[in-house]
C-alpha positions as CSV (number, residue, x, y, z in Angstrom):
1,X,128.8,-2.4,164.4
2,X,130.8,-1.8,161.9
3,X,133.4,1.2,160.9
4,X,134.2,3.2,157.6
5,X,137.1,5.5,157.0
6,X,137.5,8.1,154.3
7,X,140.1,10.7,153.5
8,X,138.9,14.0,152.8
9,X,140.2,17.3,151.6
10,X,138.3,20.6,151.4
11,X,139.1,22.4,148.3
12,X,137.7,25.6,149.0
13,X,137.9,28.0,151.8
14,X,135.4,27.1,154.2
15,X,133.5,29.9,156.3
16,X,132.0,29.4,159.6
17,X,132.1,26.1,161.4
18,X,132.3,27.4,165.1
19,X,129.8,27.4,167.5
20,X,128.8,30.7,166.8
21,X,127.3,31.2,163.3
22,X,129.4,32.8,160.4
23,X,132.5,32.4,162.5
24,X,135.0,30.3,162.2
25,X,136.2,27.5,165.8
26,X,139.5,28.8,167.2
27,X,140.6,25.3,168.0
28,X,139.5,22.9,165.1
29,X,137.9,24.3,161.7
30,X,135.6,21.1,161.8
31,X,132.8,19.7,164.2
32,X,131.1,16.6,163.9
33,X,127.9,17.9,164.5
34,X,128.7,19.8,161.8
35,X,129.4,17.2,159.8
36,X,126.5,15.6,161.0
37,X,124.1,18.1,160.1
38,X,125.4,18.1,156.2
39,X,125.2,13.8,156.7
40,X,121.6,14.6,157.6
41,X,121.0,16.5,154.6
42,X,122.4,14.5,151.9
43,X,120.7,11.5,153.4
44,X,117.7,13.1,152.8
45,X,118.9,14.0,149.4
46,X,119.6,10.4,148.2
47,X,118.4,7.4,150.4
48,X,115.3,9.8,152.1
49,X,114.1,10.5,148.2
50,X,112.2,6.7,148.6
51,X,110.0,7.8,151.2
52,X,106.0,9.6,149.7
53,X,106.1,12.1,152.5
54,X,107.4,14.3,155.3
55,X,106.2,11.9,158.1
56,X,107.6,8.7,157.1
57,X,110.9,10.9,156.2
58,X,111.2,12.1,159.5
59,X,110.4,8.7,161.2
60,X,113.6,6.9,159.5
61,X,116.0,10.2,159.4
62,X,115.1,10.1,163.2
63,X,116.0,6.1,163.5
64,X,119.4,6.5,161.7
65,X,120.5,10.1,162.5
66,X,119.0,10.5,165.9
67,X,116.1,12.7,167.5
68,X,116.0,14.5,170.9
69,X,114.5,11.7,172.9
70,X,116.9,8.8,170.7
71,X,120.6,9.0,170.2
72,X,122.3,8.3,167.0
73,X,123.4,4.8,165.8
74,X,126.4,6.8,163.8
75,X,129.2,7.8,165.5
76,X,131.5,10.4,164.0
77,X,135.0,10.7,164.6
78,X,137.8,13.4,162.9
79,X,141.5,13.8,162.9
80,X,143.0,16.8,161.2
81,X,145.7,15.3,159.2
82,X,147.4,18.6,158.3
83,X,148.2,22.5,159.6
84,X,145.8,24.4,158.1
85,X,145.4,28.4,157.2
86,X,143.3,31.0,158.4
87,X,143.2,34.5,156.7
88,X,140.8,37.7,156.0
89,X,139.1,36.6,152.7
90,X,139.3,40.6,151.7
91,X,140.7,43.7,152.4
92,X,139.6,47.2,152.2
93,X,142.3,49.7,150.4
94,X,143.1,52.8,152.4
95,X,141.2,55.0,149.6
96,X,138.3,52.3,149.2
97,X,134.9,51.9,150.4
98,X,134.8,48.4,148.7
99,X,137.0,45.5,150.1
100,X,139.4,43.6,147.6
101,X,139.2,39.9,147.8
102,X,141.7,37.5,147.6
103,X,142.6,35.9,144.2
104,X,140.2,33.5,143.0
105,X,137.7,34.1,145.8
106,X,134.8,35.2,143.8
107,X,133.1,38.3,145.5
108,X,129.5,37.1,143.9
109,X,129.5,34.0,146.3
110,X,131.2,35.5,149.0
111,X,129.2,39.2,149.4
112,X,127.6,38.1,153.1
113,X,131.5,37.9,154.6
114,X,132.8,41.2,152.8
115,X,132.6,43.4,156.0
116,X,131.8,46.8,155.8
117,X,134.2,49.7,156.2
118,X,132.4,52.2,157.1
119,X,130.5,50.5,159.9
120,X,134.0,49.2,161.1
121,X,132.8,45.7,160.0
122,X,136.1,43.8,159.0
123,X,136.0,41.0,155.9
124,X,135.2,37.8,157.5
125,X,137.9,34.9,158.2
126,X,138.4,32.0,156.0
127,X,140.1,28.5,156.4
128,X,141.6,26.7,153.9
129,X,144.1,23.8,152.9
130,X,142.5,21.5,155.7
131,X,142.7,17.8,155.3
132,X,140.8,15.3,157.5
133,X,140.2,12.0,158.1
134,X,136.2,10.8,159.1
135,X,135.5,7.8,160.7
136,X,132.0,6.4,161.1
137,X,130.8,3.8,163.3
138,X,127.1,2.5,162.6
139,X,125.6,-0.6,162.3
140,X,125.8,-2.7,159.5
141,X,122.0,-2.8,158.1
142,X,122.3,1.1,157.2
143,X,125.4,0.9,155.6
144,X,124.1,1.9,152.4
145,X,122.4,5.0,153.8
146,X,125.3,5.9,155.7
147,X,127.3,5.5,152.2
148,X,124.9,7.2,150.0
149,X,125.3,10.5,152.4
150,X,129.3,10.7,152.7
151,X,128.8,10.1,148.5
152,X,126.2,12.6,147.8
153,X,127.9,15.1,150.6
154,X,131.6,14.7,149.4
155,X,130.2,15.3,145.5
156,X,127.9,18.1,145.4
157,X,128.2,19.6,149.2
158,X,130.3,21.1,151.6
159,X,131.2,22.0,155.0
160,X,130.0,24.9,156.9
161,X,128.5,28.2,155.4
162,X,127.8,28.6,151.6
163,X,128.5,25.3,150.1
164,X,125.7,25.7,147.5
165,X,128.1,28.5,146.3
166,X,131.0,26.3,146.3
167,X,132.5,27.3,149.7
168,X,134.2,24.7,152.0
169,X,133.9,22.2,149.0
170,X,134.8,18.9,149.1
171,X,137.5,16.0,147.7
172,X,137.3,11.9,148.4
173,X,139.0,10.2,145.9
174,X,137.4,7.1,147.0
175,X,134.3,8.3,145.9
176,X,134.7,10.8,142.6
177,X,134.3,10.3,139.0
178,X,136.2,9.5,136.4
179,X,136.5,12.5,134.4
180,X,135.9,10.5,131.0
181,X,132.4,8.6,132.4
182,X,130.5,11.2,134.2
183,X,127.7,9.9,133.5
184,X,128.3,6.2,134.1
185,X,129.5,7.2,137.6
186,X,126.6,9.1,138.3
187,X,124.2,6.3,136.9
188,X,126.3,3.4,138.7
189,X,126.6,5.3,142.3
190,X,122.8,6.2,142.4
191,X,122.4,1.9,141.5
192,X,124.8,0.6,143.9
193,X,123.5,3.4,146.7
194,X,119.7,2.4,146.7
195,X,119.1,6.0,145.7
196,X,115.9,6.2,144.1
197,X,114.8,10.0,142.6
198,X,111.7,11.7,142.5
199,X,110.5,15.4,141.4
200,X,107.4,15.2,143.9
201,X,108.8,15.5,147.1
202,X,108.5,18.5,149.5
203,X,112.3,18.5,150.2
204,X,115.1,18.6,148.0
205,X,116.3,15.4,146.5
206,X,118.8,14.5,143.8
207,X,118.2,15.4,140.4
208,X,117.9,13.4,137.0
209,X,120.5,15.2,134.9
210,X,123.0,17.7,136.4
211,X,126.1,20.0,134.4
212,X,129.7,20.3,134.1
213,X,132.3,21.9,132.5
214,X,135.8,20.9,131.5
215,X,138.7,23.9,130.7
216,X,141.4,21.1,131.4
217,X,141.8,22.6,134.5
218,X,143.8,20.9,137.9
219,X,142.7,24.2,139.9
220,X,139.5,24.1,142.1
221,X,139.9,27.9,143.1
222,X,140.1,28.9,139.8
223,X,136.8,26.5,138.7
224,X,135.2,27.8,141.6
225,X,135.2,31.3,140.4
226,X,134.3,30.8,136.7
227,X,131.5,28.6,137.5
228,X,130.2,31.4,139.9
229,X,130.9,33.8,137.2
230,X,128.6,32.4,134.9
231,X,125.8,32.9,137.4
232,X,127.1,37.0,138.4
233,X,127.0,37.3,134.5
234,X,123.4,35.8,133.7
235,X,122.0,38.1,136.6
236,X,123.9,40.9,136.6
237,X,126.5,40.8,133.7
238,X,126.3,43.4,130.8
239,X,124.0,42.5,127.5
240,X,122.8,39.6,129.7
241,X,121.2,40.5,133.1
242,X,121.6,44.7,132.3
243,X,121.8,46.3,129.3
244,X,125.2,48.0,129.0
245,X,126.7,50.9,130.9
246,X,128.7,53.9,130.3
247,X,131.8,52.5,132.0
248,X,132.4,49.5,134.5
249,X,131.5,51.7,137.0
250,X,128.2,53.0,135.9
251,X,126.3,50.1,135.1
252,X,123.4,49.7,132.7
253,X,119.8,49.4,134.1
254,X,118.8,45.9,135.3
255,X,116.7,43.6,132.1
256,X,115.2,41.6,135.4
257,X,111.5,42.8,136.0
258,X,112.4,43.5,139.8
259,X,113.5,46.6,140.1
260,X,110.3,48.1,138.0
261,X,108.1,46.2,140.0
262,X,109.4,47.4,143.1
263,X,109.3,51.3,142.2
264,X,105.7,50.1,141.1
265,X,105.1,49.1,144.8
266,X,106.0,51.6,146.2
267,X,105.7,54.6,143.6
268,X,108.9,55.8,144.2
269,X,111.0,56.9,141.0
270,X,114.1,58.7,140.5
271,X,113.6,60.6,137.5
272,X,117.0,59.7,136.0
273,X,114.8,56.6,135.3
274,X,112.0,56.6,133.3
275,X,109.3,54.3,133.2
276,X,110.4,51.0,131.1
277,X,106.7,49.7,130.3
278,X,107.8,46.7,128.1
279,X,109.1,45.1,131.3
280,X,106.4,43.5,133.6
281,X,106.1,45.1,136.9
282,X,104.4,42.9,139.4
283,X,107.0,39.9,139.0
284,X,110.0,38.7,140.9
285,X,111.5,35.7,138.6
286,X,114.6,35.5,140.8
287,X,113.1,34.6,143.7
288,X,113.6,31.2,142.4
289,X,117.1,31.0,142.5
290,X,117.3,31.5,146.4
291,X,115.1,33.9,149.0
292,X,115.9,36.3,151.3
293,X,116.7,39.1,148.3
294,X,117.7,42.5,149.6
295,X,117.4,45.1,147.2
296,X,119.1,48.4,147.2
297,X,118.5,51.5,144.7
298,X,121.7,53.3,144.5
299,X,119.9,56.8,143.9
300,X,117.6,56.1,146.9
301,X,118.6,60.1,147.3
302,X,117.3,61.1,144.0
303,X,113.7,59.6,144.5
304,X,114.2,55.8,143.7
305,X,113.3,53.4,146.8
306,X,115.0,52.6,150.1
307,X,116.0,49.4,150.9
308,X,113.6,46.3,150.3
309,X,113.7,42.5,151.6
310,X,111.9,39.8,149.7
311,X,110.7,36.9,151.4
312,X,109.3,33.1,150.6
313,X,105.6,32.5,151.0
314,X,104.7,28.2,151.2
315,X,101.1,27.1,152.4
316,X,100.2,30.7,152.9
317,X,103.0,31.0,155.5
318,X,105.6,33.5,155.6
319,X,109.2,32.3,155.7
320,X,112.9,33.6,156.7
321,X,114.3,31.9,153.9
322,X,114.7,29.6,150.9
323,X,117.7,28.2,150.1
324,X,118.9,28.0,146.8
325,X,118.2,24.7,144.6
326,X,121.3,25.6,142.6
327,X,125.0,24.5,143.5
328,X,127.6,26.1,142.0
329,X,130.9,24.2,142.8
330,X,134.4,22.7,141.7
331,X,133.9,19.0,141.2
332,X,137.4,17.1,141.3
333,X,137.9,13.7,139.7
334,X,140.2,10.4,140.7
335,X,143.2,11.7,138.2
336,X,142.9,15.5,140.1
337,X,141.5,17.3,136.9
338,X,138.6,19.9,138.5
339,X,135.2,20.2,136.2
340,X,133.0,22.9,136.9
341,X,129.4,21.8,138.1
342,X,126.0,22.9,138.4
343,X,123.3,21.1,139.9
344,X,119.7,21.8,140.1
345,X,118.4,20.1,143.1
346,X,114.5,18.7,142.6
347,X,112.7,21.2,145.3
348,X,110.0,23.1,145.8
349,X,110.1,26.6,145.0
350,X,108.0,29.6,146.5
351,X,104.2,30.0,145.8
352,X,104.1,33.6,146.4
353,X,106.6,36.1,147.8
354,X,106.3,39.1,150.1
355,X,108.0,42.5,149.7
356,X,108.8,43.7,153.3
357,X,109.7,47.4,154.3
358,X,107.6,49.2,152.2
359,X,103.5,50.1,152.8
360,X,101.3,47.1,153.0
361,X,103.9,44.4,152.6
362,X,102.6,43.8,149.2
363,X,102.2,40.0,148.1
364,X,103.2,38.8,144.4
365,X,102.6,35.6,142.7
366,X,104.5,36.1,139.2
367,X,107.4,34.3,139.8
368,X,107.3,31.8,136.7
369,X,105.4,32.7,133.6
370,X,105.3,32.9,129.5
371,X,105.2,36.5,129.9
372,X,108.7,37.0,131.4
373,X,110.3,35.2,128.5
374,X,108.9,37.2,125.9
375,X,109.6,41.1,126.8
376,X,112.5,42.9,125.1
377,X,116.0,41.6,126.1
378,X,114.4,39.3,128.4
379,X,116.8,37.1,130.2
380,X,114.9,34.2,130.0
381,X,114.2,35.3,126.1
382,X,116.0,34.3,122.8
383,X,119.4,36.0,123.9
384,X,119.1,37.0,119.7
385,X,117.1,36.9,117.3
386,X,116.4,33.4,115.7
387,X,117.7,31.5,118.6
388,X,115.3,29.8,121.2
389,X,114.3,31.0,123.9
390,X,116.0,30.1,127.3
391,X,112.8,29.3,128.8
392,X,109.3,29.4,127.3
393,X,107.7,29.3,130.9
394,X,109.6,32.5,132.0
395,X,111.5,30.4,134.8
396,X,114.5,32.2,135.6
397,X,116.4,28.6,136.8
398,X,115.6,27.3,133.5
399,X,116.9,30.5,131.7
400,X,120.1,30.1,133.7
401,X,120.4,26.8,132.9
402,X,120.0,27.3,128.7
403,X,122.6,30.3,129.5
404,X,124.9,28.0,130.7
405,X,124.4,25.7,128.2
406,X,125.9,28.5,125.7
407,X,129.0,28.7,127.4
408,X,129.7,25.1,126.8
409,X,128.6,23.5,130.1
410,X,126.9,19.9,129.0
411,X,124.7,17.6,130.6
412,X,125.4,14.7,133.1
413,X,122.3,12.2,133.0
């Protein structure tokens, strides 16, 4: 056997991490079987990207990480090395509906733990400034697996709830880049890892070519926010994801095909909004950046649809979710500078997707195409005229991608 210790921080509040889901432990804002279900992952990420298919996967993630009928060879020990804070992540002001969040805790990532005032539904509790040491014991012929995982989780995951949106983020010295060869480190550490990539396989695994960008910045929270900004602004932002409103507070009507496609459905209008037939109606391009979607018409009153849930189809088989192949996320260097990243994880995305609560459950299989690049203020379009489009095959990951790309985020490959 042999033993590994690293020294982690978590940059970013971390939500969740108790036995019961969404809330945070009362004794210790880490578990190792929380720890080793993110291990688990990123092994599958890096060192489990070798293997042609789901059965051999399984067969060696079971041999290293343990099944229900064989233990574990890694043993995982933690010591909180400092005192660490617990607080509401947002508030609600006495004349508010809408809670207030905390300073640099974007709202956009953190919407599920908002609360809900008039239900009497409290903003969720956050930790933050926890420090920890991990100690793994394993043998020493999987060392590199075990190394690849604490690498490719410390990086580009988290701990707990949300770390594709950058929550509970994570900071080993040990293992980060040096903010001046990105892409050497990321080329070296895949080499020295065994990690071997591939676009094929039928769970998510490391990518080619990833992004970050650099504001000269030594603040995580404040990274954190402006990286998940440039996503709120691409889907929802004004000129980009909606045309513009009268005031912040009335927003412009949405340039995304969904919510056409969705009155379509169900032939419910409200007739403060007329028909926009340049817009397809019978696709749901954002169902590739992460599924469930709930969506909610604001005039449900005046004649527009009640609520809506979108949900994954893969093999012909409903699912409950789909997680997001995007991470959005604060990635700190060895001299304590903080890029802003975005990866795209290689992974399958949904066939088809189903539009529950309305008549018939209707089915829809545009999710990626030519025609949802080329409609009017398109947000996979040209975002002007003479400039290329953002994605010729209408894919709404790729047109977030390019968007990004235009607001100075360059590639790692």
């Amino acid at each position: 056997m042999m033993a590994k210790i690293y020294n982690i921080q978590i940059i970013t509040p971390i939500f969740g991490g108790g036995v019961k889901a969404s809330e945070n432990d009362p004794v210790t804002p880490i578990r190792p079987s929380s720890i080793r279900g993110h291990l688990r992952f990123w092994w599958r990420a890096t060192r489990g990207a070798k293997y042609p298919t789901v059965a051999e996967l399984r067969q060696r993630e079971g041999e290293i990480w343990g099944t229900t009928e064989e233990p574990s060879k890694v043993a995982i020990e933690i010591e909180i090395k400092n005192q660490w804070k617990k607080y509401p992540c947002a508030y609600f002001p006495e004349d508010k509906n809408f809670p207030r969040f905390e300073k640099n805790h974007p709202p956009y990532a953190l919407f599920p733990f908002q609360g809900n005032k008039r239900d009497g539904i409290p903003p969720a509790n956050c930790t933050s400034n926890v420090s920890f040491e991990l100690k793994l014991n394993h043998p020493k012929n999987i060392c590199y697996d075990i190394e690849a995982a604490v690498w490719g989780w410390t990086n580009f995951g988290g701990i707990s709830a949300r770390t594709r949106r950058g929550c509970g983020s994570l900071y080993c010295r040990e293992l980060s880049p040096e903010r001046k060869s990105i892409s050497l480190w990321y080329e070296l550490s895949l080499k020295a890892f065994g990690i071997e990539q591939s676009s094929t396989r039928d769970w998510p695994t490391l990518p080619y070519r990833f992004l970050v960008r650099d504001n000269n910045s030594s603040n995580a929270m404040q990274e954190w926010t402006d990286v998940v900004g440039i996503m709120q602004a691409f889907r929802q932002g004004p000129s980009i994801g909606r045309n513009p409103g009268s005031s912040p507070n009335r927003p412009g009507r949405s340039r995304f095909p969904e919510p056409e496609s969705i009155r379509h459905a169900t032939q419910k209008r409200s007739t403060r909004h007329a028909g926009m037939p340049a817009i397809p109606n019978d696709a749901f391009p954002r169902a590739e950046l992460g599924l469930p979607i709930v969506f909610h018409f604001k005039d449900q009153r005046e004649g527009d649809p009640g609520d809506t849930e979108l949900y994954p189809i893969v093999n012909d088989q409903e699912k409950t979710r789909m997680s997001s192949p995007l991470i959005l996320r604060s990635l700190v260097c060895k001299d304590g500078e903080v890029l802003q990243m975005i990866m795209r994880l290689n992974a399958p995305g949904p066939e088809k997707v189903v539009l529950k609560k309305t008549t018939g459950n209707p089915v829809f299989t545009k999710i990626q195409d030519p025609s949802l690049a080329s409609y009017p203020n398109s947000p996979m379009g040209a975002p002007k005229a003479g400039a290329p489009v953002r994605s010729p095959s209408g894919s709404a990951i790729e047109g977030f991608l390019a968007f990004a790309k235009e607001n100075g985020f360059i590639e790692v490959k």
